[in-house]
VOPAGU-2260 file (C-alpha; in pm, 1 decimal, decimal comma):
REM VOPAGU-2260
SITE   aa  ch    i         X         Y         Z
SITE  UNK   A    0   -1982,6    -714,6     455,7
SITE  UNK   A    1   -1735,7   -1010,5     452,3
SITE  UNK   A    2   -1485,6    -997,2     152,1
SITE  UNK   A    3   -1295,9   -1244,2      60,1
SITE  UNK   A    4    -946,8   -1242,1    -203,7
SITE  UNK   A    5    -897,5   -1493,9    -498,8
SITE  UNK   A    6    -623,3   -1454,8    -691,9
SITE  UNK   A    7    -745,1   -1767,2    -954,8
SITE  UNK   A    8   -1018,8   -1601,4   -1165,9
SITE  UNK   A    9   -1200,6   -1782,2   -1467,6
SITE  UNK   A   10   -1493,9   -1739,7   -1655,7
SITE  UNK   A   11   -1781,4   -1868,0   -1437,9
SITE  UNK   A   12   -1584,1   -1879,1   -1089,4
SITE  UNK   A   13   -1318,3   -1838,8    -871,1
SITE  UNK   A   14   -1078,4   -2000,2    -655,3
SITE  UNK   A   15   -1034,0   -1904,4    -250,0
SITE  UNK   A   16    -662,4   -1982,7    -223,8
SITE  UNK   A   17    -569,7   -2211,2      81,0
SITE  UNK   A   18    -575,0   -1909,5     362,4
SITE  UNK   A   19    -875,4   -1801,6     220,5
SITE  UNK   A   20   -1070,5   -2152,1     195,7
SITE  UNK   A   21    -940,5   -2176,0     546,2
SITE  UNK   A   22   -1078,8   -1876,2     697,5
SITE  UNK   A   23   -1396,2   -1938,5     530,8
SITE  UNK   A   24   -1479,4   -2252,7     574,3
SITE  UNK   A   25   -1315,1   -2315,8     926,7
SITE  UNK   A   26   -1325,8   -1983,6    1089,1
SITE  UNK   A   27   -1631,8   -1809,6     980,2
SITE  UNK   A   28   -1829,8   -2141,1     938,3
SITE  UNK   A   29   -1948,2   -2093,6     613,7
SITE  UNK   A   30   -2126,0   -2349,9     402,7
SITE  UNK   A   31   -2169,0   -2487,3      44,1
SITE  UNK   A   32   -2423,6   -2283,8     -97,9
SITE  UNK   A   33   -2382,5   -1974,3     119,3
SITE  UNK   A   34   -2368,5   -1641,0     -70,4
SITE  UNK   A   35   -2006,0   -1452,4     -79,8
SITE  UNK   A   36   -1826,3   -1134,6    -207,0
SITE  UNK   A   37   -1483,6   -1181,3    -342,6
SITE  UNK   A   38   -1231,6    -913,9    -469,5
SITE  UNK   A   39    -945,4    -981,1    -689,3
SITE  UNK   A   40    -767,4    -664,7    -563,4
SITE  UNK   A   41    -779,1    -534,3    -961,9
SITE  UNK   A   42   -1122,6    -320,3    -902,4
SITE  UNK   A   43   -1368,4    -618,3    -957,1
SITE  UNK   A   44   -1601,6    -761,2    -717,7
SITE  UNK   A   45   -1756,5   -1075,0    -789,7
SITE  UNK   A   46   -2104,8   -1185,4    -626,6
SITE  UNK   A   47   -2169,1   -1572,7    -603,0
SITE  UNK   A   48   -2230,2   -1899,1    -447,3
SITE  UNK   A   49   -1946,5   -2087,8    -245,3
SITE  UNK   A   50   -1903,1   -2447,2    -307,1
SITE  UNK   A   51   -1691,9   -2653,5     -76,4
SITE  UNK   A   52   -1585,8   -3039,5    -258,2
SITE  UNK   A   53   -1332,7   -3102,7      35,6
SITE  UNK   A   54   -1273,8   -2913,3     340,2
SITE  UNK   A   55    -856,0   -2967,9     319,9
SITE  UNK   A   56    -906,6   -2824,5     -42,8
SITE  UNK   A   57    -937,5   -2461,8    -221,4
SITE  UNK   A   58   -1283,9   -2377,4    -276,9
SITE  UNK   A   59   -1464,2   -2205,0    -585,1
SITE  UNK   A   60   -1685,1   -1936,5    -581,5
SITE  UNK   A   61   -1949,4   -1976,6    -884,3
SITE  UNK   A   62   -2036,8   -1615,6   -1017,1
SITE  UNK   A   63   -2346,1   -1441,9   -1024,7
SITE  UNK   A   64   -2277,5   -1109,7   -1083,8
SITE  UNK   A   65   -1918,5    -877,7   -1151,7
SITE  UNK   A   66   -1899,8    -520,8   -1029,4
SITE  UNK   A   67   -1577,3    -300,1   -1166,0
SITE  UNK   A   68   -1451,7     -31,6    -942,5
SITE  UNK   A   69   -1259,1     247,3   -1089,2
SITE  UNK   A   70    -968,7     364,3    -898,2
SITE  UNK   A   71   -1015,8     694,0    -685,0
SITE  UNK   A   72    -803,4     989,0    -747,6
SITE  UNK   A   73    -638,2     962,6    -405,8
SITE  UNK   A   74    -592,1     567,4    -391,5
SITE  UNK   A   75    -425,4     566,8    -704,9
SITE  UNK   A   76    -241,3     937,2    -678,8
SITE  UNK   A   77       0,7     821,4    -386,4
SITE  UNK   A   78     337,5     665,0    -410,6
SITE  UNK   A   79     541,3     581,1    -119,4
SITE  UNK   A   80     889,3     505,8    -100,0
SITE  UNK   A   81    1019,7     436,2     232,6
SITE  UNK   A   82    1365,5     265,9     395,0
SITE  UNK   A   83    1286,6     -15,7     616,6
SITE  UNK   A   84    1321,2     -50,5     949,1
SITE  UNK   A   85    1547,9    -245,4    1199,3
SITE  UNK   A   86    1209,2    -382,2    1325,3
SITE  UNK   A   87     999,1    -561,3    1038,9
SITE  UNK   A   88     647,3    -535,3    1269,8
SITE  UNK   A   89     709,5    -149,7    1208,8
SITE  UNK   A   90     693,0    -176,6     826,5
SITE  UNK   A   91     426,0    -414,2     866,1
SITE  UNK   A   92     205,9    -198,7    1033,2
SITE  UNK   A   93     234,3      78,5     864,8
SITE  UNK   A   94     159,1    -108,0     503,4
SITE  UNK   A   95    -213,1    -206,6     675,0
SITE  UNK   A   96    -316,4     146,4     773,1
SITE  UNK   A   97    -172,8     353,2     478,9
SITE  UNK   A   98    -333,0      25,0     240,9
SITE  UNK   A   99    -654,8     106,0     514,0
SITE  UNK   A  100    -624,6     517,8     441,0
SITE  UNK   A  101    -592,9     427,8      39,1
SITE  UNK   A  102    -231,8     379,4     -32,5
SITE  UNK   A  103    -168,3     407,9    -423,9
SITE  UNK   A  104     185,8     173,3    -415,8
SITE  UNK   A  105     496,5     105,5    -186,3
SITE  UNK   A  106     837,1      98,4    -220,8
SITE  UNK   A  107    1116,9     -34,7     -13,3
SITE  UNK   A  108    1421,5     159,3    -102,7
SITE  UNK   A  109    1799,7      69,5      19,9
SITE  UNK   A  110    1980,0     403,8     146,7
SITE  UNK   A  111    2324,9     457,1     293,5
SITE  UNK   A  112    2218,9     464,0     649,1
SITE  UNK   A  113    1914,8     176,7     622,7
SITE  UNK   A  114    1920,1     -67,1     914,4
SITE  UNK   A  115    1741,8    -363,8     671,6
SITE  UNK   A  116    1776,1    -443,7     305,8
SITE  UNK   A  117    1461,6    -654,4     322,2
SITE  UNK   A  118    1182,0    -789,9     423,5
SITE  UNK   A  119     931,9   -1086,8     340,7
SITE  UNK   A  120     713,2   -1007,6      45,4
SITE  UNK   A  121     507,5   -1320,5      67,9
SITE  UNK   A  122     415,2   -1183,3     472,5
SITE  UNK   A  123     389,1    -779,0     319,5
SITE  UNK   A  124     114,7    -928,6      77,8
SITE  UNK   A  125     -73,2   -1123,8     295,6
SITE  UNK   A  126     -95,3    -809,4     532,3
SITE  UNK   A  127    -164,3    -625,9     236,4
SITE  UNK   A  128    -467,5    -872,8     119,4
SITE  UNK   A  129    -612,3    -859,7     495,9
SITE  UNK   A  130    -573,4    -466,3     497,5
SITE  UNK   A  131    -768,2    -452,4     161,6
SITE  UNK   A  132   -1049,6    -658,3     299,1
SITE  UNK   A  133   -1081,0    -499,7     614,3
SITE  UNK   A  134   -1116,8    -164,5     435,4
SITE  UNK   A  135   -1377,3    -248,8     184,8
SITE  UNK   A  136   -1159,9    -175,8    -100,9
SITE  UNK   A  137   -1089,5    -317,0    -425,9
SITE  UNK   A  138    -782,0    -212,1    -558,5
SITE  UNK   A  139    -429,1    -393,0    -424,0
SITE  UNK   A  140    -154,9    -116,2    -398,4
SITE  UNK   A  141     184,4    -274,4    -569,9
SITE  UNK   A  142     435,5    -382,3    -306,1
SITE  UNK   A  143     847,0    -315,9    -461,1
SITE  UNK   A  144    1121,1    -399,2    -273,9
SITE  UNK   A  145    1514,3    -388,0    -298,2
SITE  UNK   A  146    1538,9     -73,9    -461,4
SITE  UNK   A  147    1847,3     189,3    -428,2
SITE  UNK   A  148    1743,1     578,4    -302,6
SITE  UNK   A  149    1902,2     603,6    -681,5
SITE  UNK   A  150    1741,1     401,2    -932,6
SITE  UNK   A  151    1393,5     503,4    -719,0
SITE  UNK   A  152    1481,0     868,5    -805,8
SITE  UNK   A  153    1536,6     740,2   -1213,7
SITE  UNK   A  154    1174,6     611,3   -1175,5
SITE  UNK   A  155     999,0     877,5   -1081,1
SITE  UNK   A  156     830,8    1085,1   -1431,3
SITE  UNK   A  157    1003,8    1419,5   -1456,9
SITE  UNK   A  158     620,7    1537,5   -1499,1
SITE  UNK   A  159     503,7    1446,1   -1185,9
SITE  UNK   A  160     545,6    1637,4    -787,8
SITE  UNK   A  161     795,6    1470,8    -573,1
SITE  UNK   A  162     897,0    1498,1    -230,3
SITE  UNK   A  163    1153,8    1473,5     -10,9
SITE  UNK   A  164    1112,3    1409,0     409,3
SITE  UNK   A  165    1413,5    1484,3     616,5
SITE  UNK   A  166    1539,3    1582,5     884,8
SITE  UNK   A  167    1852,6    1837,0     813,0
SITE  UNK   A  168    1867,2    2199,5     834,0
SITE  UNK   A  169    1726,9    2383,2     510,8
SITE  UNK   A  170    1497,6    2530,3     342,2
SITE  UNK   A  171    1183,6    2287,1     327,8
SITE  UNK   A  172     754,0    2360,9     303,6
SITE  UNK   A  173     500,5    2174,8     543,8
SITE  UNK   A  174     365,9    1944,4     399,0
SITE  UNK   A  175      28,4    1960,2     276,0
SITE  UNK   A  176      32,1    2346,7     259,9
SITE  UNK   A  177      40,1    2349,1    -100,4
SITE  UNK   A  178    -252,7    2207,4    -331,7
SITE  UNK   A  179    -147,5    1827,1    -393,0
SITE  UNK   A  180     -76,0    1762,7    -777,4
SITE  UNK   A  181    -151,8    1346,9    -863,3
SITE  UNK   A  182      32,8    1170,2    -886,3
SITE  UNK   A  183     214,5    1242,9    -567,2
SITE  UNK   A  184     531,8    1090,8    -472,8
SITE  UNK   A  185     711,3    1065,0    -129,2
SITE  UNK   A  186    1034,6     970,2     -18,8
SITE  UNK   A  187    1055,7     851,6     379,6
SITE  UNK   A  188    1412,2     815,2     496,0
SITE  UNK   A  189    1551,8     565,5     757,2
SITE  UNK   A  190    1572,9     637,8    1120,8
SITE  UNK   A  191    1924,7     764,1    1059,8
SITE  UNK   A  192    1785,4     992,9     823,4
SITE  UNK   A  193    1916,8    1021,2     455,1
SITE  UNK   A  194    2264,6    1106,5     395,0
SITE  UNK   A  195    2387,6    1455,5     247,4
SITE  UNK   A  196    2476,0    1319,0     -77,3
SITE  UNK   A  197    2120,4    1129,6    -145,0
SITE  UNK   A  198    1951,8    1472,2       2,1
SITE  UNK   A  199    2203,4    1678,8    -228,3
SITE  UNK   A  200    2073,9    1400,5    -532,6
SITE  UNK   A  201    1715,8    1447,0    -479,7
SITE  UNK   A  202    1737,4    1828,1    -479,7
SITE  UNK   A  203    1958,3    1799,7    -821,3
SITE  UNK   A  204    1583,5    1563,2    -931,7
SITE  UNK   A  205    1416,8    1876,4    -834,8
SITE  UNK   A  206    1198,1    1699,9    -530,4
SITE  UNK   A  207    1090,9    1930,4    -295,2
SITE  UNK   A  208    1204,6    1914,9      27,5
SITE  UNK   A  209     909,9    1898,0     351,0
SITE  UNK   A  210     861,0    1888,6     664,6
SITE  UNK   A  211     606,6    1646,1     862,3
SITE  UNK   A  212     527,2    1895,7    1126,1
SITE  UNK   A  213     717,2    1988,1    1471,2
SITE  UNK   A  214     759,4    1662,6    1603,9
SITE  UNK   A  215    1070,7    1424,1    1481,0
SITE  UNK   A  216     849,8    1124,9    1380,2
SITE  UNK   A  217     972,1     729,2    1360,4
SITE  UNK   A  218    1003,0     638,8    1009,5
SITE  UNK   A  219     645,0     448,8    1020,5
SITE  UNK   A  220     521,2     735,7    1173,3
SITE  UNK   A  221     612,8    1001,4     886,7
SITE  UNK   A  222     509,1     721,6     665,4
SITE  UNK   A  223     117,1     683,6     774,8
SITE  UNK   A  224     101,3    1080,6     848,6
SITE  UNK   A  225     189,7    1159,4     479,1
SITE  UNK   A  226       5,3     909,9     402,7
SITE  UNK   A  227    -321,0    1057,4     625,2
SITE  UNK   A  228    -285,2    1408,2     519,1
SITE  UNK   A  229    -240,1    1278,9     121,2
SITE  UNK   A  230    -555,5    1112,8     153,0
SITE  UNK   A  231    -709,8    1475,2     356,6
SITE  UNK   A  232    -655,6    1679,5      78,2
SITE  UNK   A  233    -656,3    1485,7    -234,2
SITE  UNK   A  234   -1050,0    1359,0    -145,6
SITE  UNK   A  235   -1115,5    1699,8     -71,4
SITE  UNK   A  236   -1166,7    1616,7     324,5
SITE  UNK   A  237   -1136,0    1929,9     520,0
């Protein structure tokens, strides 16, 4: 199955924005009048005919038939908030295989030892759209960025379970050991780790402090191996 993303959704079609008309008209080859699935990454799936006025131009999609997708438990259970990397290919790859594993929304939080304060949302969402495709899903996990460790912690409901990777001495539970509870939230530090004060501030939020096995893991690591054992337990995957 070849999916494609339109953001441009009306009553009796859609419209391929220019990446999109571009990858399907000059890349995969395809004609007017050739049968294609489109998502608009908000649980539908529309069935219908392409049309193609000018190749240099967006084209529409005239629907046949709309499918809604409810969101699983463990796509929309999992909330990661992680410090970005000196290297921005890092963060990149890691969105397309936790987005690939079912990734419920990402944050990009600021914290006293981070190494970047941003990166380029327009390139995260594009990664993001391809990652969705590629996976067959239908749901597009929110992308945040510029946050502070502190207003992130001010987010998250006092109702739900938190957590807290680190890499200090202390008392901490391997993660995954424990049932999950959804929604799930997890915090992923910057390769200088989180200071003593933020790990100090998130134990005063009552998170609960974990470890991500034996091995010290790069902070794209950590991030796709919550992300991998999340997905394990919450689908029921053993």
């Amino acid at each position: 199955m070849q999916l494609f993303y339109a953001s441009e959704i009306y009553e009796t079609y859609v419209v391929l924005s220019e990446d999109e008309s571009r990858h399907c008209i000059k890349v995969l080859r395809k004609s007017s009048g050739d049968n294609v699935e489109v998502i608009d990454g908000k649980g539908h799936l529309f069935e219908g005919v392409l049309e193609i006025e000018n190749k240099n131009k967006p084209a529409k999609v005239y629907i046949r038939s709309k499918k809604f997708y409810e969101e699983k438990t463990f796509k929309s259970g999992f909330h990661l908030a992680i410090a970005p990397t000196k290297n921005a290919d890092r963060m990149e790859w890691l969105l397309e295989k936790a987005i690939e594993m079912g990734l419920g929304s990402i944050t990009f939080i600021n914290c006293e030892h981070n190494e970047r304060s941003n990166l380029r949302k327009d390139r995260l969402e594009k990664i993001a759209i391809s990652a969705l495709k590629q996976s067959l899903q239908h749901w597009l996990p929110p992308i945040t960025m510029g946050i502070s460790f502190k207003e992130y912690l001010e987010k998250i409901p006092a109702t739900t379970k938190a957590y807290i990777a680190h890499c200090q001495e202390g008392n901490k539970i391997e993660f995954g050991s424990e049932p999950i509870i959804n929604p799930c939230y997890m915090l992923i530090g910057p390769e200088g780790d989180f200071s003593t004060a933020e790990i100090s501030l998130a134990m005063d939020k009552d998170l609960e402090a974990v470890s991500l096995g034996k091995s010290r893991l790069r902070t794209e690591t950590a991030g796709v191996y919550a992300c991998g054992v999340y997905r394990q337990l919450a689908s029921g995957e053993q």
